[in-house]
C-alpha positions as CSV (number, residue, x, y, z in Angstrom):
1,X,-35.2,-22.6,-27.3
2,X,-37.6,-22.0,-24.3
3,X,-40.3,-19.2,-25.7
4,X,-42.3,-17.2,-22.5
5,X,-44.8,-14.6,-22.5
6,X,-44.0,-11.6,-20.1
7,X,-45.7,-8.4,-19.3
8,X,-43.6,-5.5,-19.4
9,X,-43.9,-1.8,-18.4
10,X,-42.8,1.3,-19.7
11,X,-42.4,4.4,-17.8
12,X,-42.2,7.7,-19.6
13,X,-41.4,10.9,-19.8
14,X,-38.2,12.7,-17.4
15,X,-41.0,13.0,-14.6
16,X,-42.5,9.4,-14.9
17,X,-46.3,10.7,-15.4
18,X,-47.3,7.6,-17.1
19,X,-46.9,4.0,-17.3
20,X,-47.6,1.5,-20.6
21,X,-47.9,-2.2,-20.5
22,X,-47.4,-4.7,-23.3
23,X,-46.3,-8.2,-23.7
24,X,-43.2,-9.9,-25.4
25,X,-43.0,-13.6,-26.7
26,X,-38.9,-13.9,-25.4
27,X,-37.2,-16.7,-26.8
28,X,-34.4,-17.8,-23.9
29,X,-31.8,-20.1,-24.5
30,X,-31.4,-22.4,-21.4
31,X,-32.4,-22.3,-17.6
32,X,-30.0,-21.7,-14.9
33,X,-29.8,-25.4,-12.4
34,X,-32.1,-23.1,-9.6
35,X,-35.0,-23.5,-12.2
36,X,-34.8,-19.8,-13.4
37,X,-34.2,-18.6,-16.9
38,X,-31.3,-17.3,-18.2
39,X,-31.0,-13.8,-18.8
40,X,-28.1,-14.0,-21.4
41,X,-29.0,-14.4,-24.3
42,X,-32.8,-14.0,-24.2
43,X,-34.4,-12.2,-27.5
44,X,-37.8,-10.7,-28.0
45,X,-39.7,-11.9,-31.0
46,X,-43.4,-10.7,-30.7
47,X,-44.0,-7.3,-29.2
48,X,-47.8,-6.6,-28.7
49,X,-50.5,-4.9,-26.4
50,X,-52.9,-7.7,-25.6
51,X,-52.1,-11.2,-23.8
52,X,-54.2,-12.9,-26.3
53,X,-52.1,-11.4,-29.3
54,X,-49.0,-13.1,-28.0
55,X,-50.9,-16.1,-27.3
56,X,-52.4,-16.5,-30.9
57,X,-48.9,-15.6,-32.0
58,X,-47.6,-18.3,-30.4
59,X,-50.1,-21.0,-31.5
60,X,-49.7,-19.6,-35.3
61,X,-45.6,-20.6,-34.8
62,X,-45.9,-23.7,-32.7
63,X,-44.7,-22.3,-29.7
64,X,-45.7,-23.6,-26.6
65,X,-44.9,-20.6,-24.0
66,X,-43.4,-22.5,-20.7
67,X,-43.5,-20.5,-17.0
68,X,-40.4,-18.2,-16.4
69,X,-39.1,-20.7,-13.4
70,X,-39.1,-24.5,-12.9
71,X,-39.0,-25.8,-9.4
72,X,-35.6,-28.0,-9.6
73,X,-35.7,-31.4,-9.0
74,X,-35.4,-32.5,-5.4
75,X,-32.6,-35.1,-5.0
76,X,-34.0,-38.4,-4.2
């Protein structure tokens, strides 16, 4: 699995008055071969408000976070 941390936003209400942050740990299962991950499949498992909660959640289950795209390889 390839675990990232991402901010996310909610909007609320029917007239979009306010807007609330929070970050997920998402566990994806593979990355596409442009470098990006893949969307199927991914599944949230930490929810929380602060970056550093996701962080310290992620060092309490030995998961190294990775960033959400990989420059591919250039052919040689």
């Amino acid at each position: 699995m390839i675990y990232t941390i991402e901010k996310r936003h909610v909007f609320g209400c029917y007239d979009g008055s306010y807007m609330q942050s929070h970050y997920e740990v998402i566990a994806h299962t593979h990355r596409l071969p442009n470098g990006c991950l893949a969307s199927t499949g991914a599944l949230t498992v930490h929810t929380c408000k602060y970056k550093r909660e996701a962080t310290e959640y992620c060092k309490a289950h030995g998961i190294e976070p990775q960033p959400p795209f990989i420059s591919p390889e250039e052919p040689a």
